[in-house]
Chimera marker file (.cmm) of the C-alpha trace (Angstrom):
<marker_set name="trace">
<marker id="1" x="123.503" y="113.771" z="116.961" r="1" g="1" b="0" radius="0.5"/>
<marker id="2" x="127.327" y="114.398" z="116.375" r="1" g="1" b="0" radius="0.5"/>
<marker id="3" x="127.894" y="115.567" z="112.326" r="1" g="1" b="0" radius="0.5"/>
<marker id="4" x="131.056" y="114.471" z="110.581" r="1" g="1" b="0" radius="0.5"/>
<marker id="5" x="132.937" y="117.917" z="110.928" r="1" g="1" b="0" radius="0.5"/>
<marker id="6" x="131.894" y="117.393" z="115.096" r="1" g="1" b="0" radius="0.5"/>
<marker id="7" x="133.235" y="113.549" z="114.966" r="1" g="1" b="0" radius="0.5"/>
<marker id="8" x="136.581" y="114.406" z="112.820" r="1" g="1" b="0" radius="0.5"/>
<marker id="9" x="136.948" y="117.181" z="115.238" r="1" g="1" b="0" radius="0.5"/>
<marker id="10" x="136.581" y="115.421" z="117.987" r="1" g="1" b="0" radius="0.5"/>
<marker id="11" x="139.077" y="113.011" z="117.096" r="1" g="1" b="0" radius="0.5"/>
<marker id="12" x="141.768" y="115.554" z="116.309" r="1" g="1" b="0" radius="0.5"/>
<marker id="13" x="141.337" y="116.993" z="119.638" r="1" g="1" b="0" radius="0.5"/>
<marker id="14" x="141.962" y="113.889" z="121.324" r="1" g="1" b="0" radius="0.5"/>
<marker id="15" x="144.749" y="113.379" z="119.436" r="1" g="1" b="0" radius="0.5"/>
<marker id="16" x="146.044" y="116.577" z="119.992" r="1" g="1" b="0" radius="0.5"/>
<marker id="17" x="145.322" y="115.723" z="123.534" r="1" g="1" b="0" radius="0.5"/>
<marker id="18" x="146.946" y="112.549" z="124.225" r="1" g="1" b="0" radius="0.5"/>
<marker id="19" x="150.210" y="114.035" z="122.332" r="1" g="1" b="0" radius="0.5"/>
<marker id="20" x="150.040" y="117.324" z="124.868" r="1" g="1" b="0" radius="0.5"/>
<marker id="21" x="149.756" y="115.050" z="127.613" r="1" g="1" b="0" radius="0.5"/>
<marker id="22" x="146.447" y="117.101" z="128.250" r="1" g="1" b="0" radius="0.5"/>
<marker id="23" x="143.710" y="114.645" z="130.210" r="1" g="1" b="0" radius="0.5"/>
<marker id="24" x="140.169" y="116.376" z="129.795" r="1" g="1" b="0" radius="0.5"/>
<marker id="25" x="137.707" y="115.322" z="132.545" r="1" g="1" b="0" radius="0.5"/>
<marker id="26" x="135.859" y="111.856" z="132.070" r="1" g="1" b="0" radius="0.5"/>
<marker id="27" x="133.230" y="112.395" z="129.042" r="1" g="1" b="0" radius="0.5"/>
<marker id="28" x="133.576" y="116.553" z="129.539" r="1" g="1" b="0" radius="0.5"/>
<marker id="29" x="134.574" y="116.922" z="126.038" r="1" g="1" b="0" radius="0.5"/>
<marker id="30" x="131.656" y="118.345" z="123.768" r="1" g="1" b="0" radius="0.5"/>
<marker id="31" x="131.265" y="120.344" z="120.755" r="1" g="1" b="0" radius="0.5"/>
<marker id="32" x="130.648" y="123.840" z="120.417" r="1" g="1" b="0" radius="0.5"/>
<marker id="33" x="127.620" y="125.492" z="118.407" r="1" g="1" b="0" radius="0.5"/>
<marker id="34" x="128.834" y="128.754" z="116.227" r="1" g="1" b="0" radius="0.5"/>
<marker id="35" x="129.527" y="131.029" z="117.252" r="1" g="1" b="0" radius="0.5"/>
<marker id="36" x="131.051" y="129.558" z="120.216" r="1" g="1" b="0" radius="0.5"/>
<marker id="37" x="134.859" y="127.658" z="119.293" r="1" g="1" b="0" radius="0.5"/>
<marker id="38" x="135.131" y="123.987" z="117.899" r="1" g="1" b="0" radius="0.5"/>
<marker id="39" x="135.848" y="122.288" z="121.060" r="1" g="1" b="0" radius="0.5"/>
<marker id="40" x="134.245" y="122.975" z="125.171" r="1" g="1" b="0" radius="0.5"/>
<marker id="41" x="135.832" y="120.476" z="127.640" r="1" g="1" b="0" radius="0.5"/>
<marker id="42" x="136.867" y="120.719" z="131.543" r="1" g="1" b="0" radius="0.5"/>
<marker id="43" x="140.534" y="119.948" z="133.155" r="1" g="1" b="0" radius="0.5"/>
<marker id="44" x="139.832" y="119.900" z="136.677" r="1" g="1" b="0" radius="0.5"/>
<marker id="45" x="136.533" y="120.978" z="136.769" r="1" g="1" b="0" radius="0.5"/>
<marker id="46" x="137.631" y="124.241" z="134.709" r="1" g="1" b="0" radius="0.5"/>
<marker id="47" x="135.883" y="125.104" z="131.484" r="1" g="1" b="0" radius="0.5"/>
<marker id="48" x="138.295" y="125.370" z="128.747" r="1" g="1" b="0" radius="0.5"/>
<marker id="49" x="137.581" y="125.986" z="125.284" r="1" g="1" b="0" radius="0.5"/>
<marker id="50" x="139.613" y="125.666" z="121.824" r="1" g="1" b="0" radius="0.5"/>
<marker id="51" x="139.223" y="126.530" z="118.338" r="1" g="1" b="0" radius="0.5"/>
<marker id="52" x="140.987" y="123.986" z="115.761" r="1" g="1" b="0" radius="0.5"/>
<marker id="53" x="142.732" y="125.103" z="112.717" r="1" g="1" b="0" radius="0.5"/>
<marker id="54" x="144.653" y="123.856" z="109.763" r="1" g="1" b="0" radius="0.5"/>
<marker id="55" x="148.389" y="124.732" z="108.921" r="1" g="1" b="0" radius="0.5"/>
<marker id="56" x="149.257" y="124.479" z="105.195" r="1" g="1" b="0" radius="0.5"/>
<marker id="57" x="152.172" y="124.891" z="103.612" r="1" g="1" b="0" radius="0.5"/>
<marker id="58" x="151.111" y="126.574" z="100.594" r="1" g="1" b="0" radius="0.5"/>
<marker id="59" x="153.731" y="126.076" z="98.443" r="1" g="1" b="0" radius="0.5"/>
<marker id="60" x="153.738" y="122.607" z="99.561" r="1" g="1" b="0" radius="0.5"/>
<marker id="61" x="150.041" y="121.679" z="98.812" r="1" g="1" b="0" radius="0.5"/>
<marker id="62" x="150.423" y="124.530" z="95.118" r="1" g="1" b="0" radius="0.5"/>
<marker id="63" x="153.335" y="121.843" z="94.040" r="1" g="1" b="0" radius="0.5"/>
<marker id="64" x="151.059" y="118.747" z="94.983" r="1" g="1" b="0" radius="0.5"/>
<marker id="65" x="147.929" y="120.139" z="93.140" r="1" g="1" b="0" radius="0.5"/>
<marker id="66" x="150.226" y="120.711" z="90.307" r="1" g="1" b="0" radius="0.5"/>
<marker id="67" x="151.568" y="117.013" z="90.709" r="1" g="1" b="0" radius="0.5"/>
<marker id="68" x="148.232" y="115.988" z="90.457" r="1" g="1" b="0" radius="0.5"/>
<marker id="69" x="147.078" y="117.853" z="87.595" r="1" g="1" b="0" radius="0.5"/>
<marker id="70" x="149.921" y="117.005" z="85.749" r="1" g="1" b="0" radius="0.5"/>
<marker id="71" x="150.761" y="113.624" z="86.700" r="1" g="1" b="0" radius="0.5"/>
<marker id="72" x="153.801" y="114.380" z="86.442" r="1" g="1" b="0" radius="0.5"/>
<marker id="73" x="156.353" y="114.629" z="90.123" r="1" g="1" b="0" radius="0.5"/>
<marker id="74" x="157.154" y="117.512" z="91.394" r="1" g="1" b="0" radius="0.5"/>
<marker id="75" x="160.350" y="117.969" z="93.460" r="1" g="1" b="0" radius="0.5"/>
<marker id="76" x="160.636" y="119.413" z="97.192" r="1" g="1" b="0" radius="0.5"/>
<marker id="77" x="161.464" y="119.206" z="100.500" r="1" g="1" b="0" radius="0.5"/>
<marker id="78" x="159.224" y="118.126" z="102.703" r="1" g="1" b="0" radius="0.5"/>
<marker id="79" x="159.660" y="117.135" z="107.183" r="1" g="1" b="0" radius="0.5"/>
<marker id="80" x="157.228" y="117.224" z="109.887" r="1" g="1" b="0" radius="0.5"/>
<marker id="81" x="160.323" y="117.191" z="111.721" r="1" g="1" b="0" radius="0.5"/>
<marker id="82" x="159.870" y="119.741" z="114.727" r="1" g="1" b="0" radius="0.5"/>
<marker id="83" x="162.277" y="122.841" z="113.742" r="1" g="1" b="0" radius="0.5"/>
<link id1="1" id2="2" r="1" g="1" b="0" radius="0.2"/>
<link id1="2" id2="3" r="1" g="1" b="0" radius="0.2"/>
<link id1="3" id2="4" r="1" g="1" b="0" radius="0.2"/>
<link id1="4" id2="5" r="1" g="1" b="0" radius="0.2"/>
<link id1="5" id2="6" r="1" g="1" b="0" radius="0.2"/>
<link id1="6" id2="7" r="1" g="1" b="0" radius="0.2"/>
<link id1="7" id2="8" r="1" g="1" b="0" radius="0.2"/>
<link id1="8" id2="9" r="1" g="1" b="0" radius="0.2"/>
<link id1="9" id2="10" r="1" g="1" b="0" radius="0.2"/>
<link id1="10" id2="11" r="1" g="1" b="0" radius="0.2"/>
<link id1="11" id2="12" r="1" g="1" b="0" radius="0.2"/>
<link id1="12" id2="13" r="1" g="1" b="0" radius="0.2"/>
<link id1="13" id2="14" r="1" g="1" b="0" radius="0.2"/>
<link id1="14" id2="15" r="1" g="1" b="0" radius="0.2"/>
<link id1="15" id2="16" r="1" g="1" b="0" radius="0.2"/>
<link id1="16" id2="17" r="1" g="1" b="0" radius="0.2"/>
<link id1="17" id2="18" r="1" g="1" b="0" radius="0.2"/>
<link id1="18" id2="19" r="1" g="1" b="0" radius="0.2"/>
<link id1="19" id2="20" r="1" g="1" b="0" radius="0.2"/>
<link id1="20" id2="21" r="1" g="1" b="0" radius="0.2"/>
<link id1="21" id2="22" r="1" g="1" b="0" radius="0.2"/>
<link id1="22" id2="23" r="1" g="1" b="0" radius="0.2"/>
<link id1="23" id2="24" r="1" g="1" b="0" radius="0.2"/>
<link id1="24" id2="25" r="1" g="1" b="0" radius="0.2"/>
<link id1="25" id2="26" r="1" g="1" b="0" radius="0.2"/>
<link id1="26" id2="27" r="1" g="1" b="0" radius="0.2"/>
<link id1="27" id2="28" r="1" g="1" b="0" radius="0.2"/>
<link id1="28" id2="29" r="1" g="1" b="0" radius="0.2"/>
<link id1="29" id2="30" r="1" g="1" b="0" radius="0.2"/>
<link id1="30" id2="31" r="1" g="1" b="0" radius="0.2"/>
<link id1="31" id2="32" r="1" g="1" b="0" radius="0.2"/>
<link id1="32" id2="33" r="1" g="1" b="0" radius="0.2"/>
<link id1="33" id2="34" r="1" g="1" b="0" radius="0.2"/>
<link id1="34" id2="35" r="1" g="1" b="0" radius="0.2"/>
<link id1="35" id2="36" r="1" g="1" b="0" radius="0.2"/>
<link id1="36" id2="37" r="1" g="1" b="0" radius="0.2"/>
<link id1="37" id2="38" r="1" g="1" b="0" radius="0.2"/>
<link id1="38" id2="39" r="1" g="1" b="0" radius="0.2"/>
<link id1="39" id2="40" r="1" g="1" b="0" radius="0.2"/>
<link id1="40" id2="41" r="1" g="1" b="0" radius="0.2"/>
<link id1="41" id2="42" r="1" g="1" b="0" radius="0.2"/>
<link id1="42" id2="43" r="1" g="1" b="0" radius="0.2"/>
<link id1="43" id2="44" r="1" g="1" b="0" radius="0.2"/>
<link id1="44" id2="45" r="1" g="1" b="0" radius="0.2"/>
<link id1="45" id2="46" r="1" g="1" b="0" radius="0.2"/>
<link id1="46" id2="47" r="1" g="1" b="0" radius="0.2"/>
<link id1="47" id2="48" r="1" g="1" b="0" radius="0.2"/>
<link id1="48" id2="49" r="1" g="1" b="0" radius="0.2"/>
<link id1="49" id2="50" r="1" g="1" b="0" radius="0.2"/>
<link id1="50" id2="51" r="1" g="1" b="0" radius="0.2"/>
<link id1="51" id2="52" r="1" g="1" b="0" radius="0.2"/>
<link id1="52" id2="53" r="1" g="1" b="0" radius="0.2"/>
<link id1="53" id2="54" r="1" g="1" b="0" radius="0.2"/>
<link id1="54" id2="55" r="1" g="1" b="0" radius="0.2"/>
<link id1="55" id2="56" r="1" g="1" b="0" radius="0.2"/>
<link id1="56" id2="57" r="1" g="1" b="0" radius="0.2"/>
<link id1="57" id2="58" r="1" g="1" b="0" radius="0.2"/>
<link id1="58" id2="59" r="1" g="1" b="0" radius="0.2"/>
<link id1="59" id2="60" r="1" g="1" b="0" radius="0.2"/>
<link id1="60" id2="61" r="1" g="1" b="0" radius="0.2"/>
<link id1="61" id2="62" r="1" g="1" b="0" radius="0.2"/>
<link id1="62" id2="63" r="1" g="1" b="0" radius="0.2"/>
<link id1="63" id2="64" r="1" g="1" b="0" radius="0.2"/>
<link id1="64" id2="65" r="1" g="1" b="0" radius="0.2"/>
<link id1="65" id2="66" r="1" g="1" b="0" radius="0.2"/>
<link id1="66" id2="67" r="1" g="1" b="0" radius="0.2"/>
<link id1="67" id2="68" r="1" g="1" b="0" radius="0.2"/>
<link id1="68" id2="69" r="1" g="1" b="0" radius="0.2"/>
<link id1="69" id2="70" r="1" g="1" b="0" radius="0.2"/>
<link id1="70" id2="71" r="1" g="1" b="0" radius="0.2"/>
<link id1="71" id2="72" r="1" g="1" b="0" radius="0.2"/>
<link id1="72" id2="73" r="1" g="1" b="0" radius="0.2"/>
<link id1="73" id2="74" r="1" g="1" b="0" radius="0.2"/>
<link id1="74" id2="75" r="1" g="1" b="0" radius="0.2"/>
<link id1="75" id2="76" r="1" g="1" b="0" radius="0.2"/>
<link id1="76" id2="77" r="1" g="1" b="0" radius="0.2"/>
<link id1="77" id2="78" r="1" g="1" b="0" radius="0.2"/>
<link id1="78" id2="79" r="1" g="1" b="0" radius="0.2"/>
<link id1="79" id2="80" r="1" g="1" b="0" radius="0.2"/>
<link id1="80" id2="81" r="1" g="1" b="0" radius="0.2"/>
<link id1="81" id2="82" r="1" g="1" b="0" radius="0.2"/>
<link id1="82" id2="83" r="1" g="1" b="0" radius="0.2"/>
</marker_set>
């Protein structure tokens, strides 16, 4: 039985996936069991494995938790524009 961390993981691999233009073998993506990375699927019949990870901007998400504390708006700039 999948847990919620597997399921939302899951899911953000196959977003990543469709957005790399990556196609995993039919129903050859699984979850891993620690120690072993987040993610084990197969590309052509090749085990492949990946490890998922979150990118914060800190001062980004220190100004929203200050927002939020506050209630008050905090100013900033803010893109997920590619650089």
């Amino acid at each position: 039985m999948l847990t919620p961390k597997d399921e939302w993981e899951r899911k953000i691999f196959r977003d990543f996936a469709v957005a790399a233009g990556l196609v995993p073998d039919y129903g050859a993506v699984t979850s891993g069991v620690p120690p072993q990375p987040d993610i084990r699927y197969t590309v052509g019949g090749l085990e492949r494995w990946a490890e998922l990870v979150e990118i914060t901007d800190e001062d980004l998400a220190e100004r929203h938790m200050t927002s939020l504390k506050t209630m008050k708006i905090t100013g900033g700039a803010f893109s997920q524009r590619a650089p």
